[in-house]
C-alpha positions as CSV (number, residue, x, y, z in Angstrom):
1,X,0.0,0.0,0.0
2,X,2.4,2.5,0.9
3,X,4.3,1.7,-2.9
4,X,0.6,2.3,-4.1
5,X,0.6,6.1,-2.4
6,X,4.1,6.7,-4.0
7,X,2.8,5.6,-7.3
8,X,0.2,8.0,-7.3
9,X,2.7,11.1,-6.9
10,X,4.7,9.3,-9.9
11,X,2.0,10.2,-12.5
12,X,2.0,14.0,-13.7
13,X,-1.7,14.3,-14.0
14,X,-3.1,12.4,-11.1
15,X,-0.7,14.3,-9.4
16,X,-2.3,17.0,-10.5
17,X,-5.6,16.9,-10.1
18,X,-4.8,15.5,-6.0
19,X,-2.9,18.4,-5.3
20,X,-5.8,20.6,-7.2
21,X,-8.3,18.7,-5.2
22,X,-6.4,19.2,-1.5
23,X,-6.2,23.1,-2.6
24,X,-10.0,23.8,-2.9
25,X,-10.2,21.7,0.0
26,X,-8.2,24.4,1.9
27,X,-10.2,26.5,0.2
28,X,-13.2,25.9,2.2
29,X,-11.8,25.4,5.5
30,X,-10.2,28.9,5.1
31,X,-13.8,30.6,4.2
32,X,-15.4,28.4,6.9
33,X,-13.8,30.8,9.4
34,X,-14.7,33.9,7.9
35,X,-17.8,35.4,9.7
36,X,-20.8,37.6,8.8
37,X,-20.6,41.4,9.2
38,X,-22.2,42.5,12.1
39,X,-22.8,39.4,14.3
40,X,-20.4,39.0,17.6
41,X,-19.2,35.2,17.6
42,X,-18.1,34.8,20.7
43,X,-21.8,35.4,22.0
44,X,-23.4,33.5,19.4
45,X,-21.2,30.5,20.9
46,X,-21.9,31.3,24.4
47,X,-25.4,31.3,23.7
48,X,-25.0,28.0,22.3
49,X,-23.1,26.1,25.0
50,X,-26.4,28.1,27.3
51,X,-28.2,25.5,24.8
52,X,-26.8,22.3,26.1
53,X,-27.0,23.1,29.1
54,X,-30.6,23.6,29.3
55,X,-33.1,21.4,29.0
56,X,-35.2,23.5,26.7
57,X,-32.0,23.9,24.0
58,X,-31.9,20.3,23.0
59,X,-34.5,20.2,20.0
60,X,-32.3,23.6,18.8
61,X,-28.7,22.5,19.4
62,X,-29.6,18.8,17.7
63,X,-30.7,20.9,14.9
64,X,-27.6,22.8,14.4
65,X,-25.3,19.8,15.2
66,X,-27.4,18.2,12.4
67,X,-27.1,20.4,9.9
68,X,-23.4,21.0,10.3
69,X,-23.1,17.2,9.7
70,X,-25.1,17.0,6.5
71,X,-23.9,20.4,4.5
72,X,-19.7,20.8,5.5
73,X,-21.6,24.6,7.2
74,X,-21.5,25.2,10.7
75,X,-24.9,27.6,12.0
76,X,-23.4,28.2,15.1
77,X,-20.3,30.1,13.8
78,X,-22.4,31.9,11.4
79,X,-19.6,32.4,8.6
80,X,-20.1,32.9,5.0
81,X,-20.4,28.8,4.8
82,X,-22.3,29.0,7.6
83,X,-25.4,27.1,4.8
84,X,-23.2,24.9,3.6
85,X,-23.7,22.7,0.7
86,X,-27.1,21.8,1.5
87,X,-29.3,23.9,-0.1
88,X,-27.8,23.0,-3.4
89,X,-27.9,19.1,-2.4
90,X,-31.7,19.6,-1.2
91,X,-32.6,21.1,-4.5
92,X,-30.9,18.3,-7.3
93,X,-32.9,16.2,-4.5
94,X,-36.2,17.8,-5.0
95,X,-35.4,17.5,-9.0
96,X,-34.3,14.1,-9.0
97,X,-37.5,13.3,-7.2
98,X,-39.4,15.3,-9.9
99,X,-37.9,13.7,-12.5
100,X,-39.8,10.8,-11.6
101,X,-43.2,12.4,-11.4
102,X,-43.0,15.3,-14.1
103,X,-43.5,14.3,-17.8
104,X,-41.4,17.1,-18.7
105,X,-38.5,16.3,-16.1
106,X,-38.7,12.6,-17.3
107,X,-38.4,13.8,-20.9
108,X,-35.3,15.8,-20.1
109,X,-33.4,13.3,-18.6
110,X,-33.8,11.0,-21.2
111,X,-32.1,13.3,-24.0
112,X,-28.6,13.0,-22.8
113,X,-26.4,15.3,-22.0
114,X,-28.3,18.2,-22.9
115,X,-31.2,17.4,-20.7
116,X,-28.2,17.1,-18.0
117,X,-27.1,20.6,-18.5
118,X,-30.6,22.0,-18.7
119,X,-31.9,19.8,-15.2
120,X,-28.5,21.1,-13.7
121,X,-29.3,24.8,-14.7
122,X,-32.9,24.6,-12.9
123,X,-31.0,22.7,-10.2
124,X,-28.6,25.9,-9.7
125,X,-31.5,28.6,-9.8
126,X,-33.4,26.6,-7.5
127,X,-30.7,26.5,-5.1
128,X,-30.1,30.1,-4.8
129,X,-34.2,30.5,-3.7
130,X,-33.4,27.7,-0.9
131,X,-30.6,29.9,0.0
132,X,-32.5,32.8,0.5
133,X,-35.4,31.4,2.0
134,X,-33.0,29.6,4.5
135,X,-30.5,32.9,5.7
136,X,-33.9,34.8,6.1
137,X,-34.8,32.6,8.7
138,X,-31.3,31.9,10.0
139,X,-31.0,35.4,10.1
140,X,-34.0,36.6,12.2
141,X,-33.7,33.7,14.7
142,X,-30.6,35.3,15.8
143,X,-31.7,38.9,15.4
144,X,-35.0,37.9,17.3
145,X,-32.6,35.3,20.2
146,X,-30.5,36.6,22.8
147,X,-29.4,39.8,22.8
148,X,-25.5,40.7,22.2
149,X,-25.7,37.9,19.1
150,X,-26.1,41.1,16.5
151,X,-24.3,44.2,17.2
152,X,-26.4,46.8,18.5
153,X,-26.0,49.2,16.0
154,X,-27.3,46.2,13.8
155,X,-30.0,45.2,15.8
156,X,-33.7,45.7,15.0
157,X,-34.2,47.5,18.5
158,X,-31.9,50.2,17.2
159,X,-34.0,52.1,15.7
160,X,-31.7,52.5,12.9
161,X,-33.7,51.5,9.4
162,X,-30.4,52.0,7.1
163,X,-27.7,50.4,9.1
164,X,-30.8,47.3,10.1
165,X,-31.2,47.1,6.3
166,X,-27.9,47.1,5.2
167,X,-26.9,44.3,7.8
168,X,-29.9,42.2,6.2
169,X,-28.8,42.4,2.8
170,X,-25.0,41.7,3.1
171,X,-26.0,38.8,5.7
172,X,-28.5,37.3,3.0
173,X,-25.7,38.2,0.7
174,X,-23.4,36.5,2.0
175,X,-24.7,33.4,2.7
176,X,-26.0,32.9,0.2
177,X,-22.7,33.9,-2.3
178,X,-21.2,31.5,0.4
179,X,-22.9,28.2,-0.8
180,X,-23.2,29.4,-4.6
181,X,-19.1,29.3,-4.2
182,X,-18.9,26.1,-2.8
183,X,-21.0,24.6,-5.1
184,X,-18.4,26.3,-7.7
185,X,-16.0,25.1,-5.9
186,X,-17.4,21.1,-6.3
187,X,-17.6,21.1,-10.0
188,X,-14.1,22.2,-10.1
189,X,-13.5,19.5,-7.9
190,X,-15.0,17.3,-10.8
191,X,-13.8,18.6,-13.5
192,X,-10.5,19.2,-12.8
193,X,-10.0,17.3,-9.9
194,X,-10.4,13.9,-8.8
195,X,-13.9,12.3,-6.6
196,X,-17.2,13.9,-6.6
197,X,-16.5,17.9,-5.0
198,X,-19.9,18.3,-3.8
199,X,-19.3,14.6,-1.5
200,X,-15.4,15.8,-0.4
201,X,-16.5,19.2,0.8
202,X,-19.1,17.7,3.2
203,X,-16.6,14.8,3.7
204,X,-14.0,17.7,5.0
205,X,-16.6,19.6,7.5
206,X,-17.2,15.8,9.2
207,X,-13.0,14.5,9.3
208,X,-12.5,18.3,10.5
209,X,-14.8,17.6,13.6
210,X,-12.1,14.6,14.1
211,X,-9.5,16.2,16.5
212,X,-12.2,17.6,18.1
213,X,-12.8,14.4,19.8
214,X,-9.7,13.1,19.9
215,X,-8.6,15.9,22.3
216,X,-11.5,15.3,24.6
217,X,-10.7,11.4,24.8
218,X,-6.9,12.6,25.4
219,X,-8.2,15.4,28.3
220,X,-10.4,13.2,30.1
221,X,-8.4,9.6,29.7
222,X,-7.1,8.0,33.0
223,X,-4.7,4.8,33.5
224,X,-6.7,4.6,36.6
225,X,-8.0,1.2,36.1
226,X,-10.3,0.7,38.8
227,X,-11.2,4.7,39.0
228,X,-14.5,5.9,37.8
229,X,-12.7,7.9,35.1
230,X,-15.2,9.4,32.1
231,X,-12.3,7.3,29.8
232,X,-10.7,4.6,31.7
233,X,-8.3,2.1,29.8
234,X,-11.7,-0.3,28.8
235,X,-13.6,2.6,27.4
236,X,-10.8,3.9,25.0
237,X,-9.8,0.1,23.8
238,X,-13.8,-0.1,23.2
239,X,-14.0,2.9,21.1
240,X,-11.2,2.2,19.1
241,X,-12.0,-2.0,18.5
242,X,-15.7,-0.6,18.0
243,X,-14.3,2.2,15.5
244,X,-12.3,-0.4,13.4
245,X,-15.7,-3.1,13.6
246,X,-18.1,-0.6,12.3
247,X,-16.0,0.9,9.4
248,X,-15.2,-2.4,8.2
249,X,-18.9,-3.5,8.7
250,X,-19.8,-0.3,7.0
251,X,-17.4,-1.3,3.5
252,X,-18.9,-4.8,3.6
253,X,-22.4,-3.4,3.7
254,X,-21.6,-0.6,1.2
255,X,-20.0,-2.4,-1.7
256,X,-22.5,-5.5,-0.8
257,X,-24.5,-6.8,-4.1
258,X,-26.8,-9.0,-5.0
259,X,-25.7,-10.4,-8.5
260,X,-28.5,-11.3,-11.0
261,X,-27.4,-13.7,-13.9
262,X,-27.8,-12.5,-17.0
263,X,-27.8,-14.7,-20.4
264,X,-27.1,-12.8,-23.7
265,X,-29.3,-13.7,-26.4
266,X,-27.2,-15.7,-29.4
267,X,-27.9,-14.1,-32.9
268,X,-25.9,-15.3,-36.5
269,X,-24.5,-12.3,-37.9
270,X,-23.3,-13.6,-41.6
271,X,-21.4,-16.8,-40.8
272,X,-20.9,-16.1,-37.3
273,X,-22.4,-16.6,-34.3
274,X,-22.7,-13.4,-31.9
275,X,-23.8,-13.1,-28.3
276,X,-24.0,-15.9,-25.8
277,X,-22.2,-14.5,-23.4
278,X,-23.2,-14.9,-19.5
279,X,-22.5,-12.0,-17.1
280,X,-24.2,-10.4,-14.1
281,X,-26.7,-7.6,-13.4
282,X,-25.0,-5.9,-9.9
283,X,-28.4,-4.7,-7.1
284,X,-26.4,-3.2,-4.3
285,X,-27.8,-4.2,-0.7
286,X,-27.7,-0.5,-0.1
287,X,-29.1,1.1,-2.8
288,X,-30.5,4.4,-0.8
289,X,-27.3,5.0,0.7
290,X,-27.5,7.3,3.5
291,X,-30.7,9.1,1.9
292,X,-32.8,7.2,4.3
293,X,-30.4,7.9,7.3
294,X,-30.3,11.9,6.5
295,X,-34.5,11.7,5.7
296,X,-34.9,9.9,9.6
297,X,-32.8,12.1,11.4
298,X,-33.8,15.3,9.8
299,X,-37.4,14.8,10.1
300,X,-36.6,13.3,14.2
301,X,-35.3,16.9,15.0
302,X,-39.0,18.6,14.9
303,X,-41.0,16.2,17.3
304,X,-38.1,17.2,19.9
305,X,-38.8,20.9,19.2
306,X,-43.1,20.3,19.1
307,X,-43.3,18.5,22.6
308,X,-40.7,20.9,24.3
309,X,-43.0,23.9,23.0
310,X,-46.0,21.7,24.5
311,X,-44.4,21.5,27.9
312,X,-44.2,24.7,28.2
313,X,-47.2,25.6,27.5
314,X,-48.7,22.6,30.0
315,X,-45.4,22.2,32.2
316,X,-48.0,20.9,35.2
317,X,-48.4,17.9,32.5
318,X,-46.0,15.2,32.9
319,X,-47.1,13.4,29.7
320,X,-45.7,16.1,27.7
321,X,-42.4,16.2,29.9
322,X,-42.0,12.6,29.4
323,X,-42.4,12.9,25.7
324,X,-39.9,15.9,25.2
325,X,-37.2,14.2,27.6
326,X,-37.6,11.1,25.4
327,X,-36.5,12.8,22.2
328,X,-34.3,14.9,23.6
329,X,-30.5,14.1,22.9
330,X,-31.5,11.0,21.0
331,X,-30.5,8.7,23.4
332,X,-34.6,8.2,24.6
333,X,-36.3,4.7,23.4
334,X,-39.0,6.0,22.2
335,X,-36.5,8.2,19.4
336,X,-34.9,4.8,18.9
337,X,-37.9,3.1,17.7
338,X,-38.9,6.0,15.6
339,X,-35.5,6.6,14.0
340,X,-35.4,3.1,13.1
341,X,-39.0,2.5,11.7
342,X,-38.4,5.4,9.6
343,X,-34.8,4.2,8.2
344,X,-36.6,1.4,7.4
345,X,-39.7,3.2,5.6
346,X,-37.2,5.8,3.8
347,X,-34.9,3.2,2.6
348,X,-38.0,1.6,1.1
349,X,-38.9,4.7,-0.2
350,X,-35.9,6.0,-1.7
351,X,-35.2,2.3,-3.2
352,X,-39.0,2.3,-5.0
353,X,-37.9,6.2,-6.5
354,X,-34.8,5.1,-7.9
355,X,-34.9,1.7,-8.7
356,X,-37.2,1.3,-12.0
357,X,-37.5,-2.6,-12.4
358,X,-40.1,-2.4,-15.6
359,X,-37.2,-0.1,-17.4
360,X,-35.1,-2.1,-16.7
361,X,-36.3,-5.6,-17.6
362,X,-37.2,-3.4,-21.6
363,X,-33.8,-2.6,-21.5
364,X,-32.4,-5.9,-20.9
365,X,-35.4,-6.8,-23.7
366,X,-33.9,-4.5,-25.9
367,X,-30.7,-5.2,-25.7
368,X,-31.1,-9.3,-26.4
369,X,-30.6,-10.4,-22.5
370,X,-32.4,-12.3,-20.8
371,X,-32.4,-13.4,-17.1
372,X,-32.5,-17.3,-17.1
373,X,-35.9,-19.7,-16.2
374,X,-37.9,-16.1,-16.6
375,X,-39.4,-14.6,-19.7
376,X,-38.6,-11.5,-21.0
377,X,-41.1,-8.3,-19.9
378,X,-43.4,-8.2,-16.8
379,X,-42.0,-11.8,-15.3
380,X,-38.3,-10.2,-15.3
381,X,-39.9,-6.6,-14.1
382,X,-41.7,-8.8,-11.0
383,X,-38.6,-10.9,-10.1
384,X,-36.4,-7.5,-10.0
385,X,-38.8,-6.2,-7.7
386,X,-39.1,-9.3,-5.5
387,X,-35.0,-9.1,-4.9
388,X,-34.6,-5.7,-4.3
389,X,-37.3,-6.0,-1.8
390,X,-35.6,-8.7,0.4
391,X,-31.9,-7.1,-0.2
392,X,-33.3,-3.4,1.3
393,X,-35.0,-5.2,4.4
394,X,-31.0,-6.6,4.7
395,X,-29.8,-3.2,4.0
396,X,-32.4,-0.9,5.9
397,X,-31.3,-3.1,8.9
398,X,-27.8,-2.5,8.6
399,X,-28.8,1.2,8.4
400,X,-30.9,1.2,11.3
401,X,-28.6,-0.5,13.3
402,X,-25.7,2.0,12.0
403,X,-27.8,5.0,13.3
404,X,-28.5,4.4,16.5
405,X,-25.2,3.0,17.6
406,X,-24.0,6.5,18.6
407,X,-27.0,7.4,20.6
408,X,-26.9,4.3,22.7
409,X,-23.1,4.3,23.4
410,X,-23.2,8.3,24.2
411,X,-25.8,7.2,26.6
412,X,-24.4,3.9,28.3
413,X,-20.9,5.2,28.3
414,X,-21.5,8.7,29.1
415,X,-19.5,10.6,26.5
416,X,-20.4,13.2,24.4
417,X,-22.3,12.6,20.9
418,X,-19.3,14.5,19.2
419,X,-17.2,11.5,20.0
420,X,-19.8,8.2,19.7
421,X,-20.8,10.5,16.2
422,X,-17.3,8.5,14.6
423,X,-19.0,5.2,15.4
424,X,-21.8,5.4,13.1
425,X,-24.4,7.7,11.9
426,X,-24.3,10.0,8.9
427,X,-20.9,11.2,9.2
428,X,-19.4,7.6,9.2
429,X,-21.3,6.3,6.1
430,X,-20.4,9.3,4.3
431,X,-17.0,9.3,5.1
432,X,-17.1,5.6,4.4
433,X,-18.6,5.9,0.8
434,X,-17.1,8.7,0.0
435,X,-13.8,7.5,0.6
436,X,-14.3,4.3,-1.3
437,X,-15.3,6.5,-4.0
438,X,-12.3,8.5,-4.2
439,X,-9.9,5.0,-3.5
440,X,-11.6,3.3,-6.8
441,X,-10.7,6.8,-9.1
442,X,-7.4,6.5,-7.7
443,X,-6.9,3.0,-7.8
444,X,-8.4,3.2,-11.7
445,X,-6.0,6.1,-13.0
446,X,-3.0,3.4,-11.3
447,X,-3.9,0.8,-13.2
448,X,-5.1,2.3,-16.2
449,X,-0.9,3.8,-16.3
450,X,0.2,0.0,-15.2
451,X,0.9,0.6,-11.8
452,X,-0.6,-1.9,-8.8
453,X,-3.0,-0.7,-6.8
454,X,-3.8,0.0,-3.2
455,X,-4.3,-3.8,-2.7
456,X,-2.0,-5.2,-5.4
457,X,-2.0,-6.5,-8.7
458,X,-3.6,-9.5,-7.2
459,X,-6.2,-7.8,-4.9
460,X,-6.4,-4.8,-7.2
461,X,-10.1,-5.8,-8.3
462,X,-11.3,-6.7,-4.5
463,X,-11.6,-3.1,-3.6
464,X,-13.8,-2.5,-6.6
465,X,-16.1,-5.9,-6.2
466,X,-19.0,-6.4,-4.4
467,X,-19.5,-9.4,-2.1
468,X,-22.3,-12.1,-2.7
């Protein structure tokens, strides 16, 4: 492996487009420091850590910790990335879902390339009306929160209409300029880079959050063996043989497939015979990827915020309390069960919006193949169905159980959710896939030059295969 990573600073161009790559990286970490005009950051993080410290924060401070997972932004430093990459990720998802609904859409996509362009032009105006729409609100949360968060001569109880204004606009602005460049910034990435740019910069804002908890395992780790220590010698050799387990689960799970045999139809061309061949049709166990994880947590956040805003308008009713204290933190068994009935009813969901068996048994139709014991058509269409239906129960699981392994370890070993985060969730699977995806370009420009890859000439295929 290591002659692998010296290989790849052998080739000029893939040396190139790394090096490009790791610069817009840098890129984005720099500008995720910069902050808004007019907004004092060290009270807008004070008035944060208030958050998780009382009970009446959580639904709020989940949010935010949320969204900085998802979009490579962080809300509570309220910087010119402070939206991230979301908006522009929510609106090609709101178009891919179209695309399967909309006549118009589904006749776009099927011209090519210049459907493509035209999909990713609506795609780009769409995403600068999410960005609006979501630094409005971002905006007058903090303008209507604690005061000290907006500079007073900034502030709405001012008095001061021009200098309120102006402080609207170039915060809107800004924010909104700040996600348009990063999505700039990702199709660089994938044009002249290497890996998807949109996937590496949210990839970045989650590895970034790394050290983070690798200092507070280092400040609160004790040698005390038989000490009540927050991180005693058992809880660190857990986290790390836990850490190891679950990525290599998460691979195995990831690059899982199903393969369907496929029989190519013979056909005599002249005097020869063409065709015959046997090879396979690939269904991945984990086709929605971690759609159906981001879908259950996002949508977990607001029953948090709706029974904390009960209690406090019925705080003599303990049913309410009960309620708000069991979503609260995600740790509850009540948010357990939900989160993982609906990782199970979104990975359904996402697998029935992208997975089109009919097209694909005419395709296979068309293109003289044929799936052997089953006819051609509705039989083939049927039988698709019926496997991809078994393989996502298999996969949904392995998503549910990849969720809620950092809630229940922050709450049965005590530690924060910053640190159990690296044993599962969102983060991991991204970082997991994400990585994967950017080891196979690699590993593809090495071998395509006739060097070995990460895993050898021997083993240079495994890391691209898919396990039965």
């Amino acid at each position: 492996m290591f002659s692998a990573f010296l290989n790849v600073f052998k080739v000029a161009e893939l040396r190139s487009k790394i090096l490009f790559t790791l610069g817009l990286l840098a890129v984005y970490r720099i500008g995720f420091y910069i902050p808004l005009p007019g907004i004092d950051q060290a009270q807008i993080q004070a008035y944060f850590d208030n958050l998780k410290q009382s009970s009446a924060g959580g639904g709020i401070e989940q949010l935010t910790q949320a969204f900085a997972m998802f979009t490579g932004g962080n809300l509570q430093q309220s910087t010119i990335f402070g939206l991230g990459i979301m908006p522009y990720i929510s609106a090609s998802i709101i178009f891919q879902l179209l695309g399967t609904v909309v006549p118009a859409l589904e006749k776009l996509k099927q011209e090519g390339e210049i459907g493509r362009k035209k999909i990713q032009e609506y795609t780009r105006y769409a995403t600068v009306g999410i960005c609006v729409i979501q630094s409005i609100f971002w905006l007058k949360f903090i303008t209507g929160g604690e005061a000290g968060i907006v500079y007073d001569q900034f502030a709405d109880i001012s008095g001061n209409f021009w200098a309120t204004t102006i402080f609207w606009f170039v915060g809107v602005f800004a924010m909104t300029a700040g996600t348009m460049f990063l999505m700039w910034l990702g199709e660089q990435i994938d044009e002249y880079g290497i890996g998807n740019g949109v996937s590496l910069i949210i990839m970045a804002g989650i590895v970034a959050q790394m050290p983070q908890a690798v200092f507070w395992v280092i400040d609160n780790a004790s040698l005390d063996v038989g000490g009540e220590s927050a991180m005693g010698p058992a809880k660190i050799i857990f986290l790390l043989v836990a850490f190891v387990a679950v990525v290599a689960g998460s691979i195995l799970i990831t690059q899982g497939q199903r393969r369907i045999p496929i029989q190519q139809a013979k056909q005599m061309r002249g005097r020869r015979m063409y065709g015959g061949d046997r090879n396979y049709l690939p269904l991945r166990v984990n086709h929605g990827g971690v759609m159906p994880i981001i879908f259950a947590s996002s949508l977990l956040i607001f029953p948090g915020l709706f029974f904390n805003w009960l209690m406090n308008i019925f705080p003599e009713s303990n049913f309410f309390a009960t309620l708000s204290e069991e979503f609260r933190g995600g740790t509850g068994f009540l948010y357990v069960l939900s989160y993982v009935a609906l990782v199970y009813f979104f990975a359904y969901f996402w697998t029935t919006v992208q997975f089109q068996p009919k097209e694909m048994a005419n395709n296979l139709r068309d293109n003289g193949s044929f799936i052997p014991g089953l006819r051609p058509g509705k039989r083939t269409a049927d039988y698709l169905e019926t496997v991809m239906g078994r393989i996502t129960y298999v996969g949904a699981g392995f998503l549910a159980v990849i969720a809620i392994i950092p809630q229940v370890i922050a709450g049965a070993m005590n530690i924060p959710i910053t640190v159990s985060s690296f044993l599962g969730g969102t983060g991991l699977l991204i970082v997991v896939s994400v990585g994967l995806d950017l080891v196979q370009r690699i590993e593809s420009n090495l071998i395509m030059r006739n060097y070995s890859g990460f895993l050898g000439a021997d083993g240079g295929s495994r890391i691209k295969g898919a396990y039965m």
